[in-house]
Residue frames relative to the residue before (quaternion, step in Angstrom):
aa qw qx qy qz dx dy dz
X 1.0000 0.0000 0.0000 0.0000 0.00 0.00 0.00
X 0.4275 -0.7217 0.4867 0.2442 3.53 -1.00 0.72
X 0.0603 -0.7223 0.6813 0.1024 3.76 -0.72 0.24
X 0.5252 -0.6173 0.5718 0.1272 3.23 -1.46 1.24
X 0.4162 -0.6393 0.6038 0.2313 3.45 -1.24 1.61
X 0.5959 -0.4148 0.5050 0.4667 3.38 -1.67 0.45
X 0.8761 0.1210 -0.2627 0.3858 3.41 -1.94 1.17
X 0.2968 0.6502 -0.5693 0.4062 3.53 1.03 0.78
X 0.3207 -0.6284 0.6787 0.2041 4.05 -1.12 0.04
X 0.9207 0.2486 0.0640 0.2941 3.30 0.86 -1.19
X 0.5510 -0.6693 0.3845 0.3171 3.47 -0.19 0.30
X 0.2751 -0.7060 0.6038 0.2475 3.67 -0.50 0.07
X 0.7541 -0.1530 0.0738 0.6345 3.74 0.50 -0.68
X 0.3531 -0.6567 0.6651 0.0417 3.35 -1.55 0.31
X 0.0672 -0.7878 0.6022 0.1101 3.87 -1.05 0.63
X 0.1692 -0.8032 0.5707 0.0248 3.24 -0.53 1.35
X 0.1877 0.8144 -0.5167 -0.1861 3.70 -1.22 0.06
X 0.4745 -0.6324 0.6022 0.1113 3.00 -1.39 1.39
X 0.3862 -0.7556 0.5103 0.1394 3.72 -1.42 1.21
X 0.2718 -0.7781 0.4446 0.3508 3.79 0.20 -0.11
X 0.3057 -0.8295 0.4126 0.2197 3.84 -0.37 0.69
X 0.3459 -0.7431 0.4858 0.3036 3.69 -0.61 0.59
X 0.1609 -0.7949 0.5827 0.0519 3.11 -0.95 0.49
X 0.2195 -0.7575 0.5404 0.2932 4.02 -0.57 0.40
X 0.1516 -0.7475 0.6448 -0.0507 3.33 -1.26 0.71
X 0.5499 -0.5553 0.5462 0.3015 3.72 -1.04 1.13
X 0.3023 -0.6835 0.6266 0.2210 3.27 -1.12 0.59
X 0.4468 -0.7424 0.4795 0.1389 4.12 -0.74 0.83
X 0.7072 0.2785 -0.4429 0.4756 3.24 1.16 0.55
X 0.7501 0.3538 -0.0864 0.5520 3.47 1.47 -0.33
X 0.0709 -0.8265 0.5260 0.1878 4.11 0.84 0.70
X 0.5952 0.4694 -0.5104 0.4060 3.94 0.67 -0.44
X 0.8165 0.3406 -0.2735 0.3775 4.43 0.95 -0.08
X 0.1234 -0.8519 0.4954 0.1166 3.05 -0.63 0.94
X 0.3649 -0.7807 0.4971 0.1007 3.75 -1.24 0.80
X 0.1831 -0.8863 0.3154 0.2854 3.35 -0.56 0.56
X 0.4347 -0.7417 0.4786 0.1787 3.52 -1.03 0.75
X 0.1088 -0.7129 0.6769 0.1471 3.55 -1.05 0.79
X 0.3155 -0.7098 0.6238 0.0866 3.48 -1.51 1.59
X 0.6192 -0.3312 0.5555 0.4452 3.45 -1.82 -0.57
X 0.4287 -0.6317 0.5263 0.3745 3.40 -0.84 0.25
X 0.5741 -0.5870 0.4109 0.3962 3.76 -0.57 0.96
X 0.7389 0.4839 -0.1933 0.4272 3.89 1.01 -1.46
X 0.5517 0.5577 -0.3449 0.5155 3.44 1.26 -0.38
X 0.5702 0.5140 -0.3801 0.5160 4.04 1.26 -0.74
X 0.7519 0.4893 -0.2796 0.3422 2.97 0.34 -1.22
X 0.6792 0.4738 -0.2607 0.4962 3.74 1.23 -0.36
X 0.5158 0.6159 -0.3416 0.4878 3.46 1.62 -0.66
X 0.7209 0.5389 -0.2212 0.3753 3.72 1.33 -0.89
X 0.5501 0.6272 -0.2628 0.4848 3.10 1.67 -1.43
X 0.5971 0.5772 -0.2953 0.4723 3.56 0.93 -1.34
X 0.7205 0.3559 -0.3487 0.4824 3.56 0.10 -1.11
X 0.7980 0.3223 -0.3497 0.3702 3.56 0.20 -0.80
X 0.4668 0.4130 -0.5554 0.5505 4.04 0.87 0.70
X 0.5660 0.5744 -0.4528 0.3804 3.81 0.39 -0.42
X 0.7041 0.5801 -0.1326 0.3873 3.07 0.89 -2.09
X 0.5464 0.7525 -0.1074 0.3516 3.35 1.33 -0.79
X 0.8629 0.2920 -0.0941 0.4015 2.34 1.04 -2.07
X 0.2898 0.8364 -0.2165 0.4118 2.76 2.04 -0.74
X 0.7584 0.3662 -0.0619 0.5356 3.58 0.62 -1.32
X 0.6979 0.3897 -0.3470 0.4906 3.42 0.91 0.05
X 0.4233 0.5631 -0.3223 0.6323 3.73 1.56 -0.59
X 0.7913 0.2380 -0.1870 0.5313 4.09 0.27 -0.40
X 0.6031 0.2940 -0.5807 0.4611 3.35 0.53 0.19
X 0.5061 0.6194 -0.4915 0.3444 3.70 0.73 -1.08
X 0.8050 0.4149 -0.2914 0.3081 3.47 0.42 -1.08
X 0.5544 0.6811 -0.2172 0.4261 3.36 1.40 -0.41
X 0.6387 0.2521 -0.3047 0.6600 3.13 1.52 -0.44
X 0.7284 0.4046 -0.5108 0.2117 3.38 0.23 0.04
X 0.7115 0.5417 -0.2538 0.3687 3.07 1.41 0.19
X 0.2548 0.6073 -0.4399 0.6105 3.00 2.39 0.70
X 0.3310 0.7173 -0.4387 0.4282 4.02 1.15 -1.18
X 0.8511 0.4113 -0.1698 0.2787 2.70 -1.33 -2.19
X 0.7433 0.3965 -0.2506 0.4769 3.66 0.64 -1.84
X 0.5404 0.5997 -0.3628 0.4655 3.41 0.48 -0.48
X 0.7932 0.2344 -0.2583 0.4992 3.35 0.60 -0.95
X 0.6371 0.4092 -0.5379 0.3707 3.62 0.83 0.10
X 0.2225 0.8192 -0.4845 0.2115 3.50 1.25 -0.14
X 0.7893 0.3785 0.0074 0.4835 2.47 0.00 -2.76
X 0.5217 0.5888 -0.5082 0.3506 4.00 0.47 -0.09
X 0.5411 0.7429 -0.1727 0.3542 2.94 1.12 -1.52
X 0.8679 0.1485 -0.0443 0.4720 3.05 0.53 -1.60
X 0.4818 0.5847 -0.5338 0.3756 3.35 1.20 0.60
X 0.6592 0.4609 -0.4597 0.3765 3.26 0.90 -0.59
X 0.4831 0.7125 -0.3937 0.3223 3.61 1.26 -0.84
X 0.6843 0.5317 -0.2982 0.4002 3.22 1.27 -1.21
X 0.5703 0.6827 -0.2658 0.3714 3.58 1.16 -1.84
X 0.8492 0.3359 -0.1443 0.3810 3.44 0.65 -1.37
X 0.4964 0.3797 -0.4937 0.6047 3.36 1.66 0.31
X 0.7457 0.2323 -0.5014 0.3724 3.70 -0.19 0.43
X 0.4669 0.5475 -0.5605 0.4100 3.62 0.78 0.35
X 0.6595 0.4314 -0.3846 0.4806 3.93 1.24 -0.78
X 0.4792 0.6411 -0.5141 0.3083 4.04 1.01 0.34
């Protein structure tokens, strides 16, 4: 577990823990017995999702970012391009 240095605001990670619920269930070879099942905890899904979709998120911002900067760059060899295009038609004046 992490512990926050002195003047931190914020955690770095956190340890959470989720209980699994039993659940009874007919047994399919015998309906008069029933067995018990242990699930995910319903609240522990629901955080497994939240997570993915801040990931998913961020993910998409990390790729747009990069998409424009690499519209950027070309863009800026572009206009290099045609400055010189420009330079050397007034160098033929």
């Amino acid at each position: 577990m992490y512990y926050k240095k002195k003047g931190q605001l914020f955690h770095k990670s956190e340890k959470f823990k989720f209980s699994r619920s039993m659940r009874s269930v007919r047994s399919y070879s015998d309906h008069n017995i029933y067995k018990e099942l242990s699930e995910v905890s319903p609240m522990l899904t629901k955080v497994m999702a939240e997570l993915d979709d801040v990931v998913d998120q961020e993910q998409q911002e990390l790729e747009a970012k990069n998409k424009i900067l690499s519209d950027l760059r070309h863009l800026e060899k572009v206009v290099k391009q045609k400055i010189e295009e420009i330079e050397e038609q007034l160098d033929k004046l």
